[in-house]
Structures are given as C-alpha cells and as structure tokens.
N, C-alpha and C positions, 0 to 999 in steps of 0.2 A: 504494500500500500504506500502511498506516496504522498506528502505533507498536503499535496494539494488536493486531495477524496478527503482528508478528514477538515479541513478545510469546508470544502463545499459541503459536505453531511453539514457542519455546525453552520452554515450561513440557512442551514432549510429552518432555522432558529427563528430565522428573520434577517433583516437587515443588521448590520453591526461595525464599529467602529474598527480599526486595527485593537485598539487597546480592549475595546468590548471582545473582539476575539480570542488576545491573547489569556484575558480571564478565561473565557468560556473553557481555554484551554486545559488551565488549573482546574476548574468546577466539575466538566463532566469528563473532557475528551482525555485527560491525562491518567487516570486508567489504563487504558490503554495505545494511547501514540503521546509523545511527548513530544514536545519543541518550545526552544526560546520565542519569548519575544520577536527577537528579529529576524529567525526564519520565518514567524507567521509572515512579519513586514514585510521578506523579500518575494516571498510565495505570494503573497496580495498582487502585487506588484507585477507577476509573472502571469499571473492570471486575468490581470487585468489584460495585460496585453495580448494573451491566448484570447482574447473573449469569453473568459468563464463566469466573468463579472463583471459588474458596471460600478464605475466609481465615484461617486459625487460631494462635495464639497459645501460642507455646513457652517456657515458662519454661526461664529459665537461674540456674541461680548465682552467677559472678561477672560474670557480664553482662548489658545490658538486654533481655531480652524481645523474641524477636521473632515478627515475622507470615510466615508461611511458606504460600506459595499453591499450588492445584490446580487443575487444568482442571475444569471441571465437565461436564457433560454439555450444558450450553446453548454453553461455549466449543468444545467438539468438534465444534458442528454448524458453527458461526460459523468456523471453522476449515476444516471442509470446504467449506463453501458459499463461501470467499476461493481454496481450490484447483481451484476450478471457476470460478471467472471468470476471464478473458481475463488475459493479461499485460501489463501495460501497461511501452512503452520510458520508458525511464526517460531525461533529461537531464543533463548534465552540468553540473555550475556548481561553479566552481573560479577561487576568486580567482587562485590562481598564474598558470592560463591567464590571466588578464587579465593579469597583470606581464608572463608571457611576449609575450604580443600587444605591448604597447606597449612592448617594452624599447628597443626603436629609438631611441625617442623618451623613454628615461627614462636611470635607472640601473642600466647593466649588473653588474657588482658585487655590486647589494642584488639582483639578483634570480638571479644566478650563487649567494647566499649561500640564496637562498631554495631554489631547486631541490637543492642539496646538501641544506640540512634535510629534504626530500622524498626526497631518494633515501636519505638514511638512515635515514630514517621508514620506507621499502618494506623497505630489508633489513633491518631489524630484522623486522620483521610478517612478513619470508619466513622467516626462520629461526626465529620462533616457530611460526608455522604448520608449516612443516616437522617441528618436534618433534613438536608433535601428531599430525601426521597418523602419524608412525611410532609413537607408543601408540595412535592407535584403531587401525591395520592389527596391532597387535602380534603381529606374525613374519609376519604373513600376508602373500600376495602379492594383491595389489589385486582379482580376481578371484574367487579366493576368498572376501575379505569381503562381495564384494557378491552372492554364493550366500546368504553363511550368516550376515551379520548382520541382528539387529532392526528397524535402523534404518540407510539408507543417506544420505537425504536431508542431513544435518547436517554429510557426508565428502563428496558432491558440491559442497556452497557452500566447503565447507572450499578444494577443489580450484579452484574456479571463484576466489576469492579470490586465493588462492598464482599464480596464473596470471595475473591482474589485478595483482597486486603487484612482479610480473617485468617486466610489459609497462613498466610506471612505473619500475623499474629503468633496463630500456634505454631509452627513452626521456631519461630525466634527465642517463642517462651523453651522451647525445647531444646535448641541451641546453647541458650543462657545456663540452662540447670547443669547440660552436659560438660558445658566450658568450663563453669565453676569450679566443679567437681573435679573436671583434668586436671584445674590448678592446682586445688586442695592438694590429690595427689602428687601431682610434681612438688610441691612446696612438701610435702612431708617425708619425700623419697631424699628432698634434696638436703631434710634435717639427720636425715640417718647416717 
C-alpha cells in the first residue's frame, strides 16, 4: 500500500487541511500505516498534481492560509481500483524485536526499559482509541451502527487497531516479568 490509498481512504472523511490530515493520521490511520507530517505534505502535493485531489485555498484572519483538499473524481477511481486489488501481508520490522532477540546477549535493563516505553505506548493508544470508538458508537450498540451508519470501514481498522494494541499489551506485560526475572538471575549467578 502506498502513503497515497491511505491518504485518499482518510480524505473519504471529508474535506481536510494538511494539518487536519496529519492528525487524522495519529487518531485513526496510525494503526496501521504511519507517516510524518511531511510525507503526508509531500504526498498532498503529488496528488494534487496526479489529479487525485483538488486543492483550495482558505483565507483566514489571524492565521496563515490554508490548503484544504478533496477527493476528486480521478482519486475515487484510484481509490476503488486499490480496493480491488489483492491484499498484500504485510511484514513486521521492529527494532524492539531485534533488542528483544539479542537481549541474551546484550543488556537486559535497556531493553526491560525499552519494552515498558512500548507497553505504555499500547495503553495509552488503547484508551485513546477506546474513547473514540465510544463517540463514533455514540449510545449505540455495535450492531446497530453497522445497520445504520454511512461509513463503517474507518470503526472496523479502529477495532482491528484497539485489538493489535492489546495483543502488545500482553505481550510486553510478558516480556517485563520474563526480563526481570533473567536479571534476578544473572544478578544472583553473578553474586556467587
């Protein structure tokens, strides 16, 4: 997948700012595709000029002018013709795993400290997503929304996310006790 489908998926939101995007980025779409800032900028930018989007110019009063984009009707086909191609698995690449892999052989510690930043990295992003997801359901029961809302797709990655973000919960919690525990022992091997 390519910065510029998860792009177009998030403008089917609406219209939206760069800066409005690169939120959206954080809130829903980061989950699962990540980008700075200023790939969303340069990707706007490239698509403007493909014709994926239209881009128009908002004056403001006490602040800078901004460009605020729209799907176009060329970005709708491009958009549908990426939901008709195959899904490809996607790989994992994750420095931590490597720390974790070698911790045997490194330092357990830094990398007991690193997994902590990771598992409070996950419950933070659960309990934000969690909020979320109870205003877009707002009162509704799960079921319901997906009868009679517009748009379901955007509460499915939500879900798919919050799920992904547990799994890395337990896992870290699992990591932490096991690390510990290595230390313990290497600290008690190494008083003998």
């Amino acid at each position: 997948m390519a910065l510029r489908d998860a792009v177009l998926a998030t403008l089917l939101e609406g219209d939206a700012s760069g800066y409005d995007l690169a939120k959206a980025f954080d809130r829903s779409v980061a989950s699962f595709w990540m980008a700075t800032p200023q790939q969303v900028y340069r990707e706007l930018d490239r698509m403007v000029d493909d014709g994926l989007i239209d881009c128009r110019v908002v004056q403001q009063d006490r602040r800078p002018n901004k460009r605020v984009f729209s799907l176009t009707d060329a970005g709708h086909d491009a958009l549908r013709a990426f939901t008709a191609e195959p899904a490809r698995t996607s790989a994992m690449r994750d420095d931590l795993m490597v720390k974790v892999q070698a911790v045997d052989d490194g330092d357990i510690e830094a990398v007991r400290g690193w997994v902590a930043q990771r598992l409070a990295l996950a419950e933070e992003k659960v309990d934000s997503w969690e909020r979320l997801r109870v205003r877009i359901l707002h009162g509704r029961e799960e079921d319901d929304f997906f009868d009679t809302a517009e748009r379901v797709g955007p509460y499915l990655t939500l879900t798919r996310g919050i799920a992904y973000e547990r799994e890395n919960i337990t896992w870290a919690q699992l990591a932490i006790r096991v690390l510990e525990r290595r230390q313990r022992l290497r600290d008690t091997s190494a008083d003998d």
